[in-house]
Every structure is written in structure tokens, then in C-alpha cells.
C-alpha positions in Angstrom: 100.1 111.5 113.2 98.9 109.5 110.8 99.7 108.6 106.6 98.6 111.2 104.3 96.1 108.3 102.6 93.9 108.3 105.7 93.3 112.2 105.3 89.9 113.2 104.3 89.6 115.1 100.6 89.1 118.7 100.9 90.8 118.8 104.7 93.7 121.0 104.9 97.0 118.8 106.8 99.8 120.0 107.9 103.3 117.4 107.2 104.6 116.4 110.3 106.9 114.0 109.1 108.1 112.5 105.7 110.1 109.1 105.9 111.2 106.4 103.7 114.1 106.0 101.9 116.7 108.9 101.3 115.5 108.6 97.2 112.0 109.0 97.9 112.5 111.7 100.6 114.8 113.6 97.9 112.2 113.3 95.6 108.9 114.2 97.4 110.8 117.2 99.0 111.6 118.6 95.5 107.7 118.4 94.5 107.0 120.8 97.9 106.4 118.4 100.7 108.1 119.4 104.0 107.5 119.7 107.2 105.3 122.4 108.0 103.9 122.6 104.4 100.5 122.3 104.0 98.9 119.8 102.4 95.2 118.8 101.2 93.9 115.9 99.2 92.0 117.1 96.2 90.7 113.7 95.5 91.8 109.8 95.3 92.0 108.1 91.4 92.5 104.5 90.3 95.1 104.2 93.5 96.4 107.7 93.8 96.0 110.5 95.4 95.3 114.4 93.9 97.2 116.7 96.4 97.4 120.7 96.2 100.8 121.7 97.9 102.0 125.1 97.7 99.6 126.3 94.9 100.1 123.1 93.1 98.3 120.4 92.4 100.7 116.8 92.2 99.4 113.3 91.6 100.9 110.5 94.2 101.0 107.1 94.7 99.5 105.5 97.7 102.8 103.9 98.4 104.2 107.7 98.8 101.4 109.1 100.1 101.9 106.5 103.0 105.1 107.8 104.0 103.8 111.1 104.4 102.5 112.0 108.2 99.8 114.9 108.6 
């Protein structure tokens, strides 16, 4: 496993694993990212990252991309 950041652009990931706090967990499950969803990093701007999840695309922080296992 390893943080969602370290993914390469354009390579589809499956999530393994979300951690951190019960807030952020919460949160990033509401925008579509659990386990078994697929994940892939559109591109990385000014410190974030551009995911497409489930026929979405959502802009992330590094600091919650990191808690994100692919």
C-alpha cells in the first residue's frame, strides 16, 4: 500500500485503506472514496491533487490525499 500522492497521473488505483481522523474520514467518504473504489489522479496543481472517483472529478489536498492508501 502506499499514499494516494505517490500514485502516478493517469494510473487507475484501487483504495485500500482511508485513515485519519473520524472528520476527515467522514468527509472524504461523502466525496466517493472507499474502499474498493477506484481511484486515478488526473493531475497535481499548486499542492493538490486532480482525482476522477466515480465519474467525478474532485480536487484534494496533499495532506488528504496522504491518508488515502492505493
Amino acid at each position: 500500500m502506499m499514499p494516494l500522492t505517490f500514485a502516478k497521473p493517469g494510473e487507475a488505483n484501487v483504495i485500500k485503506k482511508v485513515g485519519g481522523r473520524e472528520k476527515t474520514r467522514l468527509f472524504l467518504e461523502k466525496l466517493g472514496f472507499v474502499e474498493g473504489s477506484v481511484v486515478t489522479v488526473v493531475a497535481e496543481n499548486a499542492g493538490n491533487l486532480i482525482v476522477n472517483i466515480k465519474d467525478s472529478r474532485v480536487a484534494i489536498d496533499k495532506d488528504m490525499a496522504s491518508k488515502i492508501l492505493v
